[in-house]
Backbone bond lengths (Angstrom), bond angles and torsions (degrees), N, CA, C in turn:
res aa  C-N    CA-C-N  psi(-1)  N-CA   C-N-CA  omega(-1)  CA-C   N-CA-C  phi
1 X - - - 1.448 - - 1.535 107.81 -
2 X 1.455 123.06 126.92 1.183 138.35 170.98 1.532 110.48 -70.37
3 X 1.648 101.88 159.89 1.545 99.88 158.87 1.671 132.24 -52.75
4 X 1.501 90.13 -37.61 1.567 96.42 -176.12 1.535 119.62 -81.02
5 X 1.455 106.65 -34.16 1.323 107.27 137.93 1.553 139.01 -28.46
6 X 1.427 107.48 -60.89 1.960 116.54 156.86 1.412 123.65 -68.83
7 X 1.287 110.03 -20.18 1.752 100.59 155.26 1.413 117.71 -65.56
8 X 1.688 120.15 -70.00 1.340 118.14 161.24 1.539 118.52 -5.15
9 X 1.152 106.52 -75.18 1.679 116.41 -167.14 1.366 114.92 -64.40
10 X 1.528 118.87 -39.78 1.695 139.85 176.76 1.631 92.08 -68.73
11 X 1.334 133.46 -46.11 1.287 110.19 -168.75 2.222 108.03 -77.06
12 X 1.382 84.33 -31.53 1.616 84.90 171.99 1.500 145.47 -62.18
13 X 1.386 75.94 -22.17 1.865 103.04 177.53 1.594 94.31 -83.02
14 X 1.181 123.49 -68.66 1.763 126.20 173.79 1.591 121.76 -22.52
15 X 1.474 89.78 -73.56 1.843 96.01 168.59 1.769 117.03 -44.43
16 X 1.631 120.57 -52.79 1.377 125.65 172.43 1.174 106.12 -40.52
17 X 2.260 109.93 -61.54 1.685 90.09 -168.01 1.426 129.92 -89.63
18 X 1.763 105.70 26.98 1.488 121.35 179.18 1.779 92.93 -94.36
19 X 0.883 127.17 -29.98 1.531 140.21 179.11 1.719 109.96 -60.43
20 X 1.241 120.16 -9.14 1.310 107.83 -148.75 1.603 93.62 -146.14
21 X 1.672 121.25 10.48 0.865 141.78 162.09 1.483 134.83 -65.44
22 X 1.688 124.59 122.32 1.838 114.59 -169.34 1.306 77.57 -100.97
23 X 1.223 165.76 6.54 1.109 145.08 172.84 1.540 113.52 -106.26
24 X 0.769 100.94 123.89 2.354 109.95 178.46 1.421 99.91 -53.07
25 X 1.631 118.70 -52.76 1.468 115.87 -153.12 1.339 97.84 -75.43
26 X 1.244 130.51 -45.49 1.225 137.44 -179.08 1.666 123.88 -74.52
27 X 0.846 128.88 -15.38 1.595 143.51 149.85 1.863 108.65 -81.85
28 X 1.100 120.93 -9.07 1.253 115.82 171.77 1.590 88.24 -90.92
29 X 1.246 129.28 -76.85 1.298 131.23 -143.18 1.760 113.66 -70.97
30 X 1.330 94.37 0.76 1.877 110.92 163.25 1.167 103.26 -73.84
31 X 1.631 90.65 -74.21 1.776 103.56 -169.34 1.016 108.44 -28.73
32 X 1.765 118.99 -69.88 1.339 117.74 171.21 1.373 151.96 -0.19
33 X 1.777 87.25 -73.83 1.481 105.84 152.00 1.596 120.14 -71.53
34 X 0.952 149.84 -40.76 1.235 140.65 159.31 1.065 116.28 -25.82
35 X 1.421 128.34 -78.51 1.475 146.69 133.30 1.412 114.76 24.38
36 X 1.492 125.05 -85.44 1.138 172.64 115.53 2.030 94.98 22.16
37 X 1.629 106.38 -69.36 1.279 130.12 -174.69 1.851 92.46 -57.17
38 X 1.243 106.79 -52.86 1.926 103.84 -155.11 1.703 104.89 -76.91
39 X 1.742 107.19 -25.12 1.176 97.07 166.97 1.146 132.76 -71.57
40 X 1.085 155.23 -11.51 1.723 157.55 37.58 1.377 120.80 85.66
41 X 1.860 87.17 -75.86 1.505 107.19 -174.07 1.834 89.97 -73.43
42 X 1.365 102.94 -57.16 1.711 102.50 175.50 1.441 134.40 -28.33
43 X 1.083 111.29 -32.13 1.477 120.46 -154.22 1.612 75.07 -114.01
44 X 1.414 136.83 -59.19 1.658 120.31 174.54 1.189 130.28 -19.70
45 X 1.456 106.80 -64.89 1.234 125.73 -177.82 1.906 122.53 -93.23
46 X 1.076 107.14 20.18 1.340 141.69 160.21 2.170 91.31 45.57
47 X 1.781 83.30 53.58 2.053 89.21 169.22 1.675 89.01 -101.00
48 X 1.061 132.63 93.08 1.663 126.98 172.07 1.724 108.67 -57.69
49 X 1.113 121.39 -39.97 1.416 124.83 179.45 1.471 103.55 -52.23
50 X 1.401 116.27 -54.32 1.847 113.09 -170.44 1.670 117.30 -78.54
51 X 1.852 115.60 -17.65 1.117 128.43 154.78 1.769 99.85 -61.67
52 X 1.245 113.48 -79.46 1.462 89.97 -167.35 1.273 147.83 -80.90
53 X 1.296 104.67 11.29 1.428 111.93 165.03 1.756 111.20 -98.37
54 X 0.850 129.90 -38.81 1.361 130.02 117.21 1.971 128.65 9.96
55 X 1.027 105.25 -74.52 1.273 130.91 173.32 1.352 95.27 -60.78
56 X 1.608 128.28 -84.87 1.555 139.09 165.47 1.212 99.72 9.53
57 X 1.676 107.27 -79.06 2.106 118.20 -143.01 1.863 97.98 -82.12
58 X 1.322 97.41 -11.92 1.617 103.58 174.79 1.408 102.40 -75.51
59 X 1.168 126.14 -42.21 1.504 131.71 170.07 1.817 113.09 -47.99
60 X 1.584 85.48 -65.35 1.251 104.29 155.54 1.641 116.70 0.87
61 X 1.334 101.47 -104.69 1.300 135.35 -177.90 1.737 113.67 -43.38
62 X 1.046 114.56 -37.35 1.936 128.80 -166.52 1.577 73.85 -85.03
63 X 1.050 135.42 -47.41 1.537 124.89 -174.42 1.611 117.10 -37.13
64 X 1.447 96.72 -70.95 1.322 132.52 -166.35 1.852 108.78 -69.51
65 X 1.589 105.18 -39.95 1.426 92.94 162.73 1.735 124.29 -94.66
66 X 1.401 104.33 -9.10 1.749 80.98 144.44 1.634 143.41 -100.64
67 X 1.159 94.90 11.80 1.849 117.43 138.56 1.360 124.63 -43.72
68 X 1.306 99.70 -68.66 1.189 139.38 -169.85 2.113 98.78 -58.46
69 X 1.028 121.38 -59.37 1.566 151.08 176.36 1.347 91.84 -45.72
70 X 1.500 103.05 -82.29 1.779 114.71 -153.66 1.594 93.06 -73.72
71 X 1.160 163.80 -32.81 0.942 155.26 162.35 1.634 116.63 -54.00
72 X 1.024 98.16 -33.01 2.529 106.69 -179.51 2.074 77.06 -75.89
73 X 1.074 121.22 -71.84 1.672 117.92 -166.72 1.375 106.54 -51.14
74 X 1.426 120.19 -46.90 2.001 108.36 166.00 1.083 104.85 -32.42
75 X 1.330 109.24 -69.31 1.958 112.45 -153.75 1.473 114.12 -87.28
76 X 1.027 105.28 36.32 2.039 122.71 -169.77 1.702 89.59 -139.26
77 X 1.372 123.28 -72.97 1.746 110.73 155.40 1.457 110.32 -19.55
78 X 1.066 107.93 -68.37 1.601 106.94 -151.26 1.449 119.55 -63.32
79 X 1.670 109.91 -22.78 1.524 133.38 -174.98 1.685 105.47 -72.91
């Protein structure tokens, strides 16, 4: 088994245990990394489709947790 091989698998395991998450912030910041991991393995193994969609939900996600951020600091201002 190669390295790029252990990215593959490390990003697959990540995404699963972002899947299985009760917490948003913490299932984002897997996914993320999962994400993060396949673009990697993606761009290694020269699959551009699984790098960039990949890449995408990683976008995705940095979206949604600084939503997530600036909205906890609104209601921490406001207190």
């Amino acid at each position: 088994m190669d390295t790029v091989e252990i990215i593959g698998y490390a990003a697959s395991v990540m995404v699963a245990i972002s899947l299985m998450m009760k917490d948003i912030i913490w299932l984002r910041w897997l996914n993320f990394s999962g994400c993060t991991l396949f673009v990697i393995y993606g761009v290694a193994i020269s699959a551009w489709p699984v790098a960039g969609m990949n890449a995408f939900v990683a976008c995705i996600n940095i979206y949604h947790l600084l939503k997530i951020y600036r909205a906890k600091a609104a209601r921490a201002s406001r207190a």
